[in-house]
N, C-alpha and C positions, 0 to 999 in steps of 0.2 A: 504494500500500500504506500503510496506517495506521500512524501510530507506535508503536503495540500489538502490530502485525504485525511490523515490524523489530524491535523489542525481545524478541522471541520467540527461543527458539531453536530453530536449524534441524533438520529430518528430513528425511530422504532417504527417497523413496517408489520405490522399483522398480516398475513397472509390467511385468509376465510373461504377455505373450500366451502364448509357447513352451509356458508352462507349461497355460495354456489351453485350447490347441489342442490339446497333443500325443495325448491321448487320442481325438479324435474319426474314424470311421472315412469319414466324406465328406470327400472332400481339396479344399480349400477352395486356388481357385487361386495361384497365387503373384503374379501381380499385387496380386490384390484384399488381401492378405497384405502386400505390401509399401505396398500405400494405406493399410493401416491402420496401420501404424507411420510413416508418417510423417502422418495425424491425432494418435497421440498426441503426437509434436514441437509439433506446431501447439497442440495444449493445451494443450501445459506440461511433461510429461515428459520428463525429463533421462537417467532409468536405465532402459534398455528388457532385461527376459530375453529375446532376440528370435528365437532361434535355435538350432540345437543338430546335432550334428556326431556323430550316433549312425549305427546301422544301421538303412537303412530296413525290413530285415526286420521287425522289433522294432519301430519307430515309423516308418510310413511316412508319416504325415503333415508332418517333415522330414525328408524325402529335398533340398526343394528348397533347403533355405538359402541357397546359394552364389546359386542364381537370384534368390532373395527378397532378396538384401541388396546384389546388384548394382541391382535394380530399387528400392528403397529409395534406394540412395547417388545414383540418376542423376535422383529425383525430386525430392530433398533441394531448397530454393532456397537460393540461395548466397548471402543475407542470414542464414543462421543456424548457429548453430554444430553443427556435429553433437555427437550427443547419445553415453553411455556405450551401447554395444551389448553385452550380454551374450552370447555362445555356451558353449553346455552339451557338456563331452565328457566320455567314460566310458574311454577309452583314449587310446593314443599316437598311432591312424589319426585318431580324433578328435581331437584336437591339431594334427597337422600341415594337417587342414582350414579349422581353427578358426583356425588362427594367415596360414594361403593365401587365406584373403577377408576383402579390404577391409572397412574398415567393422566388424568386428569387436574392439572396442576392450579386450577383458574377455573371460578364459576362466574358466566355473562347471565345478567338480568334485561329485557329489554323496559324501560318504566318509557312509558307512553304519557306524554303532557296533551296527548288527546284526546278525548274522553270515546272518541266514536272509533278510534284506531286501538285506543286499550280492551275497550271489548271483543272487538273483529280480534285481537290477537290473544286475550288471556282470560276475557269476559272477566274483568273486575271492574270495581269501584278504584276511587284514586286512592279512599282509605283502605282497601285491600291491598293495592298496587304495595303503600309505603308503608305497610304493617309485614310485607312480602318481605320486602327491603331489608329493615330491620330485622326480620329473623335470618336471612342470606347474611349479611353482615357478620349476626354472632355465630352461626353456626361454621360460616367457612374462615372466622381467625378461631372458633375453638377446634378445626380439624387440620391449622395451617396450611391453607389455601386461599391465594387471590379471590381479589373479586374486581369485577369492572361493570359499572352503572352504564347502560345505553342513555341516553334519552332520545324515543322515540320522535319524530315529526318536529327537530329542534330550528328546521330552518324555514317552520313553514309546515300548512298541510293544508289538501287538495280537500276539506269537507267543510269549508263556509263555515267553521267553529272559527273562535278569536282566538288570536296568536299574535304574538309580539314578543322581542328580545327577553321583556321581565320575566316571562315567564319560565325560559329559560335560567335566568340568574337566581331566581324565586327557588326552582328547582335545582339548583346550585349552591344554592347560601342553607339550603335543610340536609344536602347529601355530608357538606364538610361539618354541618353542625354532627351529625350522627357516624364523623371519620369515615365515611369513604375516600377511597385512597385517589381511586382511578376511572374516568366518565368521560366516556366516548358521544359527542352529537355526533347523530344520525341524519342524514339528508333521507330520509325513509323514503320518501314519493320522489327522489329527486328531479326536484322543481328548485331548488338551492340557485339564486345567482352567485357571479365572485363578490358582489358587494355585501349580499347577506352574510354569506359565510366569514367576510372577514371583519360587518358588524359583528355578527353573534361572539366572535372568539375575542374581538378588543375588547367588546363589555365585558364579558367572563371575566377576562384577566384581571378587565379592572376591578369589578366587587369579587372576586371568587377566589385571590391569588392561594397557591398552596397545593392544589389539586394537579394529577396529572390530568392532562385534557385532550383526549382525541377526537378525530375526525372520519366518522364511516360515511362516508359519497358514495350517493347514488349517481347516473347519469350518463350523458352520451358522452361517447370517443371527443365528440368533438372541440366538448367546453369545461375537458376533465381537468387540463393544465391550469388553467382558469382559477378554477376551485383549489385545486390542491396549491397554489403559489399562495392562493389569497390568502390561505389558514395557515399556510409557513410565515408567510410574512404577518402575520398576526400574532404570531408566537407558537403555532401548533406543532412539535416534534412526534407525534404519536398519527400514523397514518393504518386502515386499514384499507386493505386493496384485495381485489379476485385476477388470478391472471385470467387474461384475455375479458376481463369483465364481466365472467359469466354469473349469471343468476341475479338475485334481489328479493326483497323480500315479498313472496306470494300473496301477504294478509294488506299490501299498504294500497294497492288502486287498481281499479282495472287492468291496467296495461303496466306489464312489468319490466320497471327500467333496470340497466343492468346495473352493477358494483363498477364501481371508477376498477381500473385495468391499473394492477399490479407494476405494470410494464410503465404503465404514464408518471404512478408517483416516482418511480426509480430514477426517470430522466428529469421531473419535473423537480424531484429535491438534488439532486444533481447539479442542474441548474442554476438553484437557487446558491447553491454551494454549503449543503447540506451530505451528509455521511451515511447511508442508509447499512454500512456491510454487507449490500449485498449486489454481489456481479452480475449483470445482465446476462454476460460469454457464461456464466454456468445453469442459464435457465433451459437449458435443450430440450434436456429429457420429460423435465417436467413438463413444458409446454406443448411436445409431443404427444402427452398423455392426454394433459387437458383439453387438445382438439381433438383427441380418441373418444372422450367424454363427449363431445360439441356433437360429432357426427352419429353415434353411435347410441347415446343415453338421452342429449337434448334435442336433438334432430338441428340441429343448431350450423350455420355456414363456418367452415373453419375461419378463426380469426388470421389477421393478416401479420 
């Protein structure tokens, strides 16, 4: 690495198949599932969203996690360190899953500041949402495991409900009151301009300082650079990305935008003259798969 490169400072890139995947209705085996997460190890990726502890009724494409992350941890070689595994729960049955298999290092919550987007996605009240909250909090520092706060529809949402920055920060100033560490906005519908994104992240900073703060981007190829500079240059060090931008979240609109492309935050913190460690020249194989995935599981045109 160049001295240019070390003298950068660092961003944390999550890599989110979970998020990828979950939408697509061919169930793409759990083996070839768990090879793929351990190419992205072999690439570089340190922060994998890998899994999620829902109801298969609702998302049947993780029903298998527990299989997928036993077959991931047994494939692992034992020269490397294992990497942060993400699992995503929506309730307490999801927790106690999430927290019962190995290898799951990090429990994601999605808390929805929508009221019409938290039902479609967990059917709760706000007071269930944050009564949720607080029990994921104590349970995963009393099992020593991360935790990272979503907030759902943070830059905006497509259902004529009210929205604005405070509500955001409102939702921000009660996460740090109750020590959450770590809280990623979600561009859920992404409908995100770069100017919202890089309001939402300077007010943050400004009443919320303390917090790590990320940023999960919805959206097209075309105005991903856009978004991802705005919330660097905002202060954002924390990016989550899908390669080739496949997937989105199935519960947020009719029409499902995809994950900002892995591939755009890598050149666009680059760019900016940011450190992500991770080499573009070692994404081969994985990206090979992932269009094995496109054509094969999504029906989807290989990415370019």
């Amino acid at each position: 690495m160049s001295a240019h490169a070390n003298a950068a400072e660092l961003v944390s890139v999550i890599e989110c198949p979970r998020d990828a995947w979950q939408g697509l209705t061919e169930m793409i085996p759990s083996a070839y599932k768990a090879a793929y997460l351990k190419e992205l190890v072999l690439a570089g990726f340190r922060h994998i969203d890998a899994v999620s502890f829902v109801s298969p009724k609702h998302v049947k494409q993780m029903a298998d996690s527990e299989e997928v992350m036993a077959k991931f941890n047994a494939s692992l070689p034992t020269n490397i360190e294992p990497p942060e595994i993400i699992g995503i729960v929506v309730n307490e049955k999801g927790l106690e899953r999430a927290l019962a298999t190995p290898g799951v290092t990090t429990i994601g919550y999605p808390y929805s500041i929508s009221a019409y987007f938290r039902r479609a996605n967990a059917n709760m009240s706000r007071g269930e949402s944050r009564a949720l909250v607080e029990t994921l909090n104590k349970e995963t520092k009393a099992a020593n495991r991360g935790l990272v706060i979503y907030i759902s529809m943070a830059f905006g949402n497509p259902y004529d409900e009210p929205w604005g920055p405070e509500l955001v920060e409102e939702t921000l100033e009660w996460l740090k009151d109750i020590r959450i560490k770590t809280v990623s906005l979600a561009d859920t519908a992404g409908n995100a301009t770069p100017e919202v994104v890089a309001d939402v992240f300077i007010r943050a900073n400004e009443h919320v300082a303390g917090l790590e703060l990320g940023a999960h981007l919805h959206g097209h190829p075309e105005n991903a650079e856009a978004k991802i500079l705005a919330a660097y240059q905002a202060g954002c060090r924390r990016f989550d990305g899908a390669l080739t931008g496949l997937g989105g979240c199935p519960f947020a609109a009719d029409e499902l935008v995809g994950n900002i492309r892995t591939e755009d935050i890598l050149v666009a913190v680059k760019k900016a003259g940011g450190d992500t460690g991770i080499e573009a020249s070692r994404l081969g194989k994985v990206l090979a798969m992932t269009n094995e995935i496109r054509t094969k599981y999504a029906h989807a045109p290989i990415a370019n």
